[in-house]
C-alpha positions in Angstrom: -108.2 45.4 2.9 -108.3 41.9 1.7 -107.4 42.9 -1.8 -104.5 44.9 -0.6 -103.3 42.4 1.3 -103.7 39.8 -1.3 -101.8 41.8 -3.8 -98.7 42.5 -1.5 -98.3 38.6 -1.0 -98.5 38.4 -5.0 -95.8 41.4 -5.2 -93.7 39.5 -2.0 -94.2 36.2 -4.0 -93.0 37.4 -7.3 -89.5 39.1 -5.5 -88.7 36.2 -4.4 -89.3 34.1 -7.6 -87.2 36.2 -9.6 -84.6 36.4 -6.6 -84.3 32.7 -7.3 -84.1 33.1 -10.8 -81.2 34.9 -10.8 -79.0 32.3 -8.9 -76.0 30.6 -10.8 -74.1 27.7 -9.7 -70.4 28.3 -9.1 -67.5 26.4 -7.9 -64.8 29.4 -6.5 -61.2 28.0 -4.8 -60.2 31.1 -2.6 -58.9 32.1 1.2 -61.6 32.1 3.8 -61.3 35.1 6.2 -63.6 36.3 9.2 -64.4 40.1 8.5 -66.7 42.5 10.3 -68.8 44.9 8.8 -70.9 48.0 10.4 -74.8 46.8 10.1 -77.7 48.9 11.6 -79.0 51.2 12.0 -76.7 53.1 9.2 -74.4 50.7 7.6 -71.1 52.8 8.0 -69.5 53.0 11.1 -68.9 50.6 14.0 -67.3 53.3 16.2 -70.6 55.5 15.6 -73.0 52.9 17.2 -73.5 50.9 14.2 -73.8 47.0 15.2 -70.8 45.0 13.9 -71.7 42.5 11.8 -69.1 39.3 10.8 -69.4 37.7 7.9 -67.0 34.9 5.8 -65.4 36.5 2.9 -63.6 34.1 0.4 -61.5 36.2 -1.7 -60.9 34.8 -5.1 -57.7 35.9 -7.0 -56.5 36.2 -10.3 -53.4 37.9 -12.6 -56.0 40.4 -13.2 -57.8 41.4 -10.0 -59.1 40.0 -6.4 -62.8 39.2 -6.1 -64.5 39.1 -2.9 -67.7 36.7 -2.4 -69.2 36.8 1.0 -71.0 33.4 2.0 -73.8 32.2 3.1 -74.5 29.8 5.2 -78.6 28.5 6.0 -78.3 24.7 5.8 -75.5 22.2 8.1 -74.9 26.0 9.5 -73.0 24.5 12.7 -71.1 21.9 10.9 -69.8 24.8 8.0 -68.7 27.5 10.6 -66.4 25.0 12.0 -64.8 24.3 8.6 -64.9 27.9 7.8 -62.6 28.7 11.0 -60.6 25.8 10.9 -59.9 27.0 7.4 -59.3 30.9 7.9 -56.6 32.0 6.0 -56.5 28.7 4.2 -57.9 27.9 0.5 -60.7 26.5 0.7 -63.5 25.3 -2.3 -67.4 26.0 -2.6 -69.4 25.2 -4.3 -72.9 26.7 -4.4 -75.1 29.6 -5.8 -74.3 33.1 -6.5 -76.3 36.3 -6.8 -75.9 39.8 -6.5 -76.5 41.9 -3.5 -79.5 43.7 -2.9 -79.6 44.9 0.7 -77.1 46.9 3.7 -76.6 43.4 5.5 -74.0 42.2 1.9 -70.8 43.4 2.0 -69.8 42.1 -1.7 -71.5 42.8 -5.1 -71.9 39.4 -5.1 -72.9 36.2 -2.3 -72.5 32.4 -2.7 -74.9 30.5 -1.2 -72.7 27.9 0.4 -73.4 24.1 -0.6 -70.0 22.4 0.6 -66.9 23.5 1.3 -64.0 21.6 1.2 -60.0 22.3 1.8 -57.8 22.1 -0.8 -53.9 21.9 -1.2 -52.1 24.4 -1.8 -50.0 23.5 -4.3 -51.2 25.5 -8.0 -48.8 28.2 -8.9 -52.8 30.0 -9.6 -54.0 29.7 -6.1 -57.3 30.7 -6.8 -60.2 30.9 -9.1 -64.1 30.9 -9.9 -65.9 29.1 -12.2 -69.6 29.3 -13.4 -71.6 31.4 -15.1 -71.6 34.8 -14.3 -74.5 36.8 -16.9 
């Protein structure tokens, strides 16, 4: 039993290792929006009985398409919730970490760990971009 359990913390350890291996830094300029999503149990369908789950979006546009980062927010989670809704519909800049989505809770083929956010003017003719390598 000891084994086992010793080789499913190596296997657990290892997953999250490469997880972290697989973040980029990224600086994205985009509009902030509050969105809700169906979570569990199924992941499709709030009238059905799944729970709703809400979750920032920044939406990052270009000549060529819109891309849609959710955020997340772990650290100074109080003080960037409050930017975040001051800033709904606004553009806003973050800069932070991205990676791809691996389970039903991500709504967006890819997240950005949030570092800072900060409002910008809106004054480009491009209102929005992302920058940072992308694999």
């Amino acid at each position: 039993m000891k084994l086992l359990s010793a080789i499913l913390s190596l296997v657990c350890l290892a997953a999250v290792a490469n997880a972290q291996l697989d973040e980029r830094p990224i600086r994205a300029v985009g509009i902030v929006s509050l969105e809700v999503f169906p979570g569990r149990p199924n992941y499709e369908s709030i009238k059905e009985g799944d729970e709703p789950e809400k979750e920032w979006i920044l939406t990052v546009a270009s000549e060529e398409r819109n891309e849609r980062f959710q955020l997340v927010v772990i650290d100074g989670r109080e003080q960037k919730d409050s930017m975040l809704r001051r800033c709904i519909g606004k553009k806003v800049a973050v800069e932070g970490s991205i990676w791809e989505a691996h389970t039903g809770h991500h709504h967006t083929p890819f997240l950005i760990t949030v570092r800072t956010i900060q409002e910008e003017p809106n004054q480009s003719p491009h209102p929005t971009r992302a920058s940072g390598p992308r694999g």
